[in-house]
C-alpha positions as CSV (number, residue, x, y, z in Angstrom):
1,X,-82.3,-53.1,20.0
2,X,-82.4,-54.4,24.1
3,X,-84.8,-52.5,25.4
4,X,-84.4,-52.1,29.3
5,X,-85.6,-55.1,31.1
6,X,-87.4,-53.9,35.1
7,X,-84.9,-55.5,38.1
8,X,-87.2,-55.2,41.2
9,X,-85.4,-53.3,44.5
10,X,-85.8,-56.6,46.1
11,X,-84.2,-58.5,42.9
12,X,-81.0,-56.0,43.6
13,X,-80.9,-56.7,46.8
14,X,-81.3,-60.2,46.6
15,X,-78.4,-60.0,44.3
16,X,-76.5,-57.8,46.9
17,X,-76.8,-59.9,49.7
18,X,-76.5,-63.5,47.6
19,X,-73.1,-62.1,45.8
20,X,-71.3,-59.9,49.3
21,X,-73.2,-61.5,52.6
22,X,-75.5,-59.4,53.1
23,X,-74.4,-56.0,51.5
24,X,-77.2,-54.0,50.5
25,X,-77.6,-51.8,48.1
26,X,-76.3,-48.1,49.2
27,X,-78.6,-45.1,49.1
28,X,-75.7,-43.2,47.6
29,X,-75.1,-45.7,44.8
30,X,-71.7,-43.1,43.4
31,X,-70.5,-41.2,46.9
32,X,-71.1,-38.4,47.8
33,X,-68.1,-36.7,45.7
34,X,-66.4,-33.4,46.3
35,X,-67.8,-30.8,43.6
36,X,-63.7,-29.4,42.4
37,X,-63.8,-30.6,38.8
38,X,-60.2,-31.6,39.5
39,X,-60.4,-34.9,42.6
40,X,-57.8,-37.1,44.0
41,X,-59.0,-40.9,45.5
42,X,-56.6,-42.4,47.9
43,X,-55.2,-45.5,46.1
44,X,-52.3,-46.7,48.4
45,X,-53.7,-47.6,52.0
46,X,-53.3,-44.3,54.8
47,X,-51.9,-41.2,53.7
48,X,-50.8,-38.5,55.0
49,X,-52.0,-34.6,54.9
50,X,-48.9,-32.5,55.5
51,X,-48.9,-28.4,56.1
52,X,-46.1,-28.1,53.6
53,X,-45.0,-30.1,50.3
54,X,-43.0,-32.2,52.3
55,X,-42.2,-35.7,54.3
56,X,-40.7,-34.0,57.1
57,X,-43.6,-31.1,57.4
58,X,-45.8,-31.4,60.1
59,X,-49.2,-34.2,59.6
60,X,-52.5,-32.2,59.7
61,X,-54.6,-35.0,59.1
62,X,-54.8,-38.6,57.7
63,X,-57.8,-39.8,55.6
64,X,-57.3,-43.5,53.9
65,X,-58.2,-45.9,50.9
66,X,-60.9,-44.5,48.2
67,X,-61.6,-41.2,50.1
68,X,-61.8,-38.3,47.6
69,X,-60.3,-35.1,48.2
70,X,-60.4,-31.4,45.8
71,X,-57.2,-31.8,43.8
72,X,-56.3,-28.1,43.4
73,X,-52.9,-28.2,41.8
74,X,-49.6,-30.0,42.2
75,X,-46.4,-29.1,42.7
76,X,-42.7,-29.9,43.1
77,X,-41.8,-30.2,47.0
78,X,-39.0,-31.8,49.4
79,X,-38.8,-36.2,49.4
80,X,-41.6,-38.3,50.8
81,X,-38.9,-40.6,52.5
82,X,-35.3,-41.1,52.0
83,X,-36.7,-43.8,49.8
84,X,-38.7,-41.8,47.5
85,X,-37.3,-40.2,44.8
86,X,-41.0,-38.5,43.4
87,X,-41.3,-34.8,44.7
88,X,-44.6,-34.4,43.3
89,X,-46.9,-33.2,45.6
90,X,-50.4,-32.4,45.4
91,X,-52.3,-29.7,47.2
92,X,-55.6,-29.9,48.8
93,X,-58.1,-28.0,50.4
94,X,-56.6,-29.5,53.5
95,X,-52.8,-29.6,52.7
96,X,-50.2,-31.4,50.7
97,X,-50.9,-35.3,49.6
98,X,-48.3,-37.0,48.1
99,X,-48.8,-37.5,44.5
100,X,-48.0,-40.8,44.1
101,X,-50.5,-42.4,46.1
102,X,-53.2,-39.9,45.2
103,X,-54.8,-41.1,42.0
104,X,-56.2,-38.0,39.1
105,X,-59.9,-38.2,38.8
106,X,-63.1,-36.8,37.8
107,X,-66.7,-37.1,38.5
108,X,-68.5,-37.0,35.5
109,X,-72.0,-39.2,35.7
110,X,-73.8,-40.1,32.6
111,X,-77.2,-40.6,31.5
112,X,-77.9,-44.0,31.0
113,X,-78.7,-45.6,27.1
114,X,-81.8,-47.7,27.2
115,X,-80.7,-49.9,24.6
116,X,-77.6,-51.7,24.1
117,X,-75.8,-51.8,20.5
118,X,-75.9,-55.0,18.1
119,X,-72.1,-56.3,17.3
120,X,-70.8,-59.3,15.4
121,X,-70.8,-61.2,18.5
122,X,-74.4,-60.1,20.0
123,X,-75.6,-56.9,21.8
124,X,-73.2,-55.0,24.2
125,X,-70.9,-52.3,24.5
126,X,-67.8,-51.0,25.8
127,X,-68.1,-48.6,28.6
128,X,-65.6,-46.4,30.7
129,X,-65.9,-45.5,34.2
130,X,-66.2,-41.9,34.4
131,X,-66.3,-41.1,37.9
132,X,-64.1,-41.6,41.1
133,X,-65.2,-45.3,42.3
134,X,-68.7,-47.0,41.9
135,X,-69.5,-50.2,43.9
136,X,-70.5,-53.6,42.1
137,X,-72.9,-56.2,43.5
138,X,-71.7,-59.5,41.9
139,X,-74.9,-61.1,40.1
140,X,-73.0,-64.6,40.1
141,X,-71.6,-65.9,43.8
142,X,-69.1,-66.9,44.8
143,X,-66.7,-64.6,44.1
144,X,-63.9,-66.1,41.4
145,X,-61.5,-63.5,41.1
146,X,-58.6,-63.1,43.7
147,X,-58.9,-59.4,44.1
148,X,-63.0,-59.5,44.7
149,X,-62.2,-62.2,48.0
150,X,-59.8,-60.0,49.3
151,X,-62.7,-56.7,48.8
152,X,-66.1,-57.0,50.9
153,X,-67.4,-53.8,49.0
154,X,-66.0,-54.2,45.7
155,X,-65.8,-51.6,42.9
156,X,-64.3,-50.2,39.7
157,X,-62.2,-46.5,39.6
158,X,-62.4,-43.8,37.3
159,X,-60.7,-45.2,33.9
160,X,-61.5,-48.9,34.1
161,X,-63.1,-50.5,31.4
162,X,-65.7,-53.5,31.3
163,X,-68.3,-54.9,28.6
164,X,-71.6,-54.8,29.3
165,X,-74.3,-57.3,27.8
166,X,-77.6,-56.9,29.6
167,X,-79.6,-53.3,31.2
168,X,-82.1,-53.2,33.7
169,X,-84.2,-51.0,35.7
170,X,-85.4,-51.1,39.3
171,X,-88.6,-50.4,40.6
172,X,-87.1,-46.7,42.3
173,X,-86.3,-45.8,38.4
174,X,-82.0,-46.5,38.8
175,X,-80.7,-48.2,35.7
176,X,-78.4,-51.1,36.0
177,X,-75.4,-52.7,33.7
178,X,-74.3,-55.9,34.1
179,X,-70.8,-55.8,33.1
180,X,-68.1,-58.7,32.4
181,X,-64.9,-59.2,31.6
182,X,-64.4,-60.7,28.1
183,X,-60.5,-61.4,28.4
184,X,-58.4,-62.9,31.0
185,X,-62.0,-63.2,33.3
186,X,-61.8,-65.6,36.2
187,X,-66.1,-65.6,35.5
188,X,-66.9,-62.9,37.2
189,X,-70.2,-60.9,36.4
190,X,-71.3,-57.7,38.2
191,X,-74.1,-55.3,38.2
192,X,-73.3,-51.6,38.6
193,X,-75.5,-48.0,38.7
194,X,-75.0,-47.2,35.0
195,X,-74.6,-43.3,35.8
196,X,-71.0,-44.0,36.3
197,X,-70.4,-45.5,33.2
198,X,-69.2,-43.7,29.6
199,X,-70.2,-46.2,26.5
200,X,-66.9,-46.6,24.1
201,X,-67.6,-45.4,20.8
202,X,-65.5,-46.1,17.2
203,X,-63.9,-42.6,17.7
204,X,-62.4,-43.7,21.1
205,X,-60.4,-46.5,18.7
206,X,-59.7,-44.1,15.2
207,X,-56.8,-44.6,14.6
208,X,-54.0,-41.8,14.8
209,X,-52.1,-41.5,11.6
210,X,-52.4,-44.8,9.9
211,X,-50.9,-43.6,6.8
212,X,-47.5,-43.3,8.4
213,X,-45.7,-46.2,7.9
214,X,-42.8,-45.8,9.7
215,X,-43.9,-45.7,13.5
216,X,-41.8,-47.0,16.4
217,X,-41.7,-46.7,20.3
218,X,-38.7,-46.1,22.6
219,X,-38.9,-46.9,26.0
220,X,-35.6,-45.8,28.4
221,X,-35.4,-47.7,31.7
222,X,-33.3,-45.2,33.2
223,X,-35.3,-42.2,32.6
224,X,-38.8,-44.5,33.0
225,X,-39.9,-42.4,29.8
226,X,-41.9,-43.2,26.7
227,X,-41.4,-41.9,23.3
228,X,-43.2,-42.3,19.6
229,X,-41.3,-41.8,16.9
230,X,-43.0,-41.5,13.4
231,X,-39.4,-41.3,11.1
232,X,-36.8,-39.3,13.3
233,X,-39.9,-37.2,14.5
234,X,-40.9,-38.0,18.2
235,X,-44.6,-37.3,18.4
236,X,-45.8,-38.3,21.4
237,X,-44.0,-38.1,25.5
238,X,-45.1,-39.3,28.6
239,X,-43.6,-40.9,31.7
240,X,-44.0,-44.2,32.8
241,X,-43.3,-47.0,35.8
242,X,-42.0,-50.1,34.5
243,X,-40.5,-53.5,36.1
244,X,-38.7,-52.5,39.5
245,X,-35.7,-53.5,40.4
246,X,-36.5,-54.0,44.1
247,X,-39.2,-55.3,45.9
248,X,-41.1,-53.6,49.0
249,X,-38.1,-54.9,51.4
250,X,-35.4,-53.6,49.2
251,X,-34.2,-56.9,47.3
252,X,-33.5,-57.1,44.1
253,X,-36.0,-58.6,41.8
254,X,-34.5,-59.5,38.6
255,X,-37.8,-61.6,37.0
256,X,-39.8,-58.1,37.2
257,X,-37.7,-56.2,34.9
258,X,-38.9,-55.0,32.0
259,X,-36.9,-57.3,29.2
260,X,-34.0,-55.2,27.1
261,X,-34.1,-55.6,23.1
262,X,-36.4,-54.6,20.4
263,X,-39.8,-56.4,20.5
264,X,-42.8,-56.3,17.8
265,X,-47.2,-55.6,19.2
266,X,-48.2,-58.7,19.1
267,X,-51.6,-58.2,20.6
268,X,-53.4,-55.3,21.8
269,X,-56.9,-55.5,23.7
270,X,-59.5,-52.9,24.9
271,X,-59.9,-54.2,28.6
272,X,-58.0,-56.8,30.2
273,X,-57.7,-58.7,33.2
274,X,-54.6,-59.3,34.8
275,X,-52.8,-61.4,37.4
276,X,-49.5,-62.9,38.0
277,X,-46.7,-63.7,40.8
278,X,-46.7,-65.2,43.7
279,X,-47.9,-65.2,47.4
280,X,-47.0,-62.2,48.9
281,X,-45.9,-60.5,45.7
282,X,-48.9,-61.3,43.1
283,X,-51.3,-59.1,41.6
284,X,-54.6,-59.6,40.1
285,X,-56.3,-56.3,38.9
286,X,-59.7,-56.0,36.6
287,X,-60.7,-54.1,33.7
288,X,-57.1,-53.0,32.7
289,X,-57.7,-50.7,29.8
290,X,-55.7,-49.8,26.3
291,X,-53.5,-52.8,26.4
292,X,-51.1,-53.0,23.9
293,X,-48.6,-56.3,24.3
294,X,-45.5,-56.7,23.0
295,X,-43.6,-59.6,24.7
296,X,-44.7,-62.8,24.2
297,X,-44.7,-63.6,28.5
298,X,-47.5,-60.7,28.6
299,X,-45.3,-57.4,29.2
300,X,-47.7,-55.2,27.9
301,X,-48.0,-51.0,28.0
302,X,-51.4,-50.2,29.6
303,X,-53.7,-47.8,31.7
304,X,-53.0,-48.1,35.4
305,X,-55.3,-46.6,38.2
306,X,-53.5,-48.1,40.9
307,X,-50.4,-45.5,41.7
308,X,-49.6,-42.0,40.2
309,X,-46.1,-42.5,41.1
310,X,-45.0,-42.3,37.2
311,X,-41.3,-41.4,36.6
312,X,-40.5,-44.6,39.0
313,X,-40.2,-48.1,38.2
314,X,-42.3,-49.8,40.5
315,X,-44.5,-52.7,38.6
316,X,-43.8,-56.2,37.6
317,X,-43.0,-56.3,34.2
318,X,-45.1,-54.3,32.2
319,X,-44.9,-50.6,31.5
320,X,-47.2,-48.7,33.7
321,X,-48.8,-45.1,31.7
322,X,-51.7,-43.0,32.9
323,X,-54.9,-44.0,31.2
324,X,-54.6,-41.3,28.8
325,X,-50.9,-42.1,27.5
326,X,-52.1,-45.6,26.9
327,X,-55.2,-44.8,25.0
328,X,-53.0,-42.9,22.9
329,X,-50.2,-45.1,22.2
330,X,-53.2,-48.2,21.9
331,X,-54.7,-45.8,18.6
332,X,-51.6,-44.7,17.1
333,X,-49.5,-48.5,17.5
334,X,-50.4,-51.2,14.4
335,X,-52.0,-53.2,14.9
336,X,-55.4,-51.7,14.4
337,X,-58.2,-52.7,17.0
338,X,-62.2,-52.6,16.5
339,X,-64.9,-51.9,18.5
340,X,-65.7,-55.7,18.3
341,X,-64.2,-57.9,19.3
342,X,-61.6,-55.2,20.8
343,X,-58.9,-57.8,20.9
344,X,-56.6,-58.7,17.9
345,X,-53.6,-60.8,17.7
346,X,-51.1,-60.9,15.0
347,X,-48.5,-63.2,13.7
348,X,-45.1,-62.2,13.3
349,X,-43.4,-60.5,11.9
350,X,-46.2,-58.5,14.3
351,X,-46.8,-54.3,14.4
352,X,-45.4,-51.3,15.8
353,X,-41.8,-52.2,17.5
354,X,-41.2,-51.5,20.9
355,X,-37.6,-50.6,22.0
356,X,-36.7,-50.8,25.2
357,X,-33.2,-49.6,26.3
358,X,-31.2,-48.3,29.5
């Protein structure tokens, strides 16, 4: 087993400043999180706080990107816009938040592992992030990925999930992961506080009822809902966002529909990086998690920790789930996945089927 090799605080820095022009390594390496057990980060730009569950209600206040606010229950309230057809509402200890732009999370820190598993392919794990955000220092500058150019303080949210090959400790006592995407990577490796990580163990892949052979998945457009069926028997229900119909100036936008038909799993993978489109209307988003393909152009149904606005078609292809709805459709779907590699491909005639209808 890896035993923890010492990073000095100047090595971390050094690594800070090298990888983010001169960012330095915070005091308050997680935030300074709310203590409600139940959060919400901002995940779409400004919000704002209204006195009632509704657009039209007075603004009481306006708090923007990654800030983190007690998510005491939500409710059903009046339209965001004439344009929004989610009346989910969230209420705060300050007022309501539109739910769509308020993403679900917890803060639950971890104590670090001192050693790192042996797999088939060397030693690593799988690990989870576990609370709201946590910032990365990049250990090898420049920056390759689209979305860390765009970010001078980069960092992961609650549900992502990376591979980590290497653990060290500074000379203050804080243990570091470095952390890497193993599929669809632009190169990118990071080093993050591991307190903010949950390692991936083989119950997190078990699979849910292998022995039934007759499993399939039906996805309606028109209701944006997801359904698995095991015989006539659904067994599992969630909502979803797939491929919109219209992009953010109202035009229609045919290529980013989610395709009709029956289609097979052809692949599924633990963590995935993603990117796609074009100027303007691309995408490029990190440590994707519980991704389960089924069209060959890479429409896939995964985690998503950008929007809450499920119920709503809004993405570009793909079928958009909460975190947990993915994880759960990734274990009960064939084909199986393990730990390592956590990525399998299969040749037709493939697993599971995936029906996707209006």
């Amino acid at each position: 087993m890896d035993k923890i090799r010492h990073l000095s605080r100047r090595d971390a820095i050094k690594l800070a400043a090298l990888g983010l022009g001169g960012y330095v390594v915070p005091p308050l390496i997680l935030g300074d999180f709310p203590p409600n057990e139940k959060l919400g980060r901002v995940c779409q730009g400004r919000v704002d706080i209204k006195a009632r569950p509704d657009g039209n209600s007075q603004t009481v206040g306006v708090i923007y990107d990654d800030m983190i606010v007690p998510w005491l229950r939500e409710v059903v309230g009046g339209p965001h816009s004439i344009y929004d057809s989610n009346l989910r509402w969230v209420e705060t200890d300050q007022g309501y938040i539109w739910a769509p732009r308020l993403q679900p999370v917890l803060n639950q820190p971890n104590q670090p592992v001192d050693s790192l598993p042996q797999t088939s392919g060397g030693s690593g794990m799988w690990v989870e992030v576990t609370v709201p955000w946590v910032d990365l220092i990049l250990h090898n500058p420049p920056p390759r990925s689209p979305w860390l150019k765009e970010n001078t303080t980069p960092r992961l949210y609650f549900s992502q999930i990376l591979w980590v090959d290497e653990i060290r400790k500074d000379d203050q006592g804080q243990v570091w992961y470095r952390m890497n995407e193993r599929y669809g990577s632009y190169g990118d490796i990071f080093w993050a506080a591991a307190e903010a990580f949950r390692p991936l163990l083989s119950d997190d892949l078990e699979s849910i009822n292998p022995d039934i052979e007759e499993k399939r998945i039906l996805i309606n457009l028109n209701y944006q809902t997801l359904s698995c069926f095991e015989g006539s028997n659904e067994v599992y229900y969630c909502r979803i966002s797939s491929g919109a119909k219209f992009d953010a100036e109202g035009n229609p936008v045919d290529k980013w529909s989610t395709p009709l038909g029956s289609h097979p799993i052809w692949r599924k993978v633990i963590s995935l990086h993603m990117s796609g489109g074009t100027t303007g209307g691309g995408y490029d988003l990190p440590g994707i998690g519980w991704t389960t393909l089924f069209v060959g152009t890479g429409i896939a149904i995964h985690g998503t920790y950008w929007h809450n606005n499920f119920g709503v078609a809004m993405s570009h292809g793909c079928v958009n789930a909460r975190p947990e709805d993915a994880k759960w459709v990734f274990r009960w779907t064939r084909p199986e996945v393990i730990y390592e590699p956590g990525d399998i491909t299969v040749s037709m005639p493939g697993g599971t089927k995936v029906e996707v209808v209006e």
